[in-house]
C-alpha positions as CSV (number, residue, x, y, z in Angstrom):
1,X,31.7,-35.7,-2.3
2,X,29.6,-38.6,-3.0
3,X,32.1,-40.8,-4.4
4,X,34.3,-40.5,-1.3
5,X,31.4,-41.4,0.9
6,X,31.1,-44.3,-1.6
7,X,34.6,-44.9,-1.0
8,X,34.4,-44.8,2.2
9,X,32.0,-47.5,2.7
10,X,33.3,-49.9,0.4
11,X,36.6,-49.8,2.6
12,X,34.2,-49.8,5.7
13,X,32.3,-53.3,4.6
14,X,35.6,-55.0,3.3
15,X,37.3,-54.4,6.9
16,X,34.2,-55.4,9.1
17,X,33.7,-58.3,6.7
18,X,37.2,-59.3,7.4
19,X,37.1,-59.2,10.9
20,X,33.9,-61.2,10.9
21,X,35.5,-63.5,9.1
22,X,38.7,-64.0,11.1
23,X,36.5,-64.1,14.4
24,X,34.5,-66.8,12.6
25,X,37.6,-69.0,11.8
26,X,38.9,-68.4,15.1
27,X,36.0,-69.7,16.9
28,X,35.6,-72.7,14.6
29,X,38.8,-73.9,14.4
30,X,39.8,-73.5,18.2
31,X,36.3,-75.8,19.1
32,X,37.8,-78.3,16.1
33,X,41.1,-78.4,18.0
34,X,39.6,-79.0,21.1
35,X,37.2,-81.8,19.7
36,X,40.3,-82.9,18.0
37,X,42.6,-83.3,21.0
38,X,40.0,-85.0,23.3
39,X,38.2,-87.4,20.5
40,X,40.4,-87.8,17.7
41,X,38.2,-90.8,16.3
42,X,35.4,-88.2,15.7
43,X,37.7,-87.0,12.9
44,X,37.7,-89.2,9.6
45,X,41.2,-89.8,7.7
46,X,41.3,-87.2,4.3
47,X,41.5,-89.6,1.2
C-alpha cells in the first residue's frame, strides 16, 4: 500500500512540475516575441 501511494506521488510532482514548466515557457517566450516584434534592437545578435 505504501509504495503505491509513493508511486503515486512521484507521478503526481513529475506532471504538476511539467505543467509548471510549460506554463512558464509559455509566458516567457510569448512576452519575448512580443518585445521582439515591437523593439527588435533590444535583442543582441548570438555570436
Amino acid at each position: 500500500m505504501g509504495y503505491m501511494i509513493a508511486l503515486f506521488g512521484i507521478a503526481a510532482c513529475v506532471l504538476l512540475c511539467g505543467i509548471g514548466s510549460c506554463l512558464g515557457l509559455y509566458k516567457t517566450g510569448t512576452a519575448a516575441a512580443g518585445v521582439l516584434g515591437e523593439e527588435p534592437k533590444k535583442f543582441g545578435k548570438v555570436r
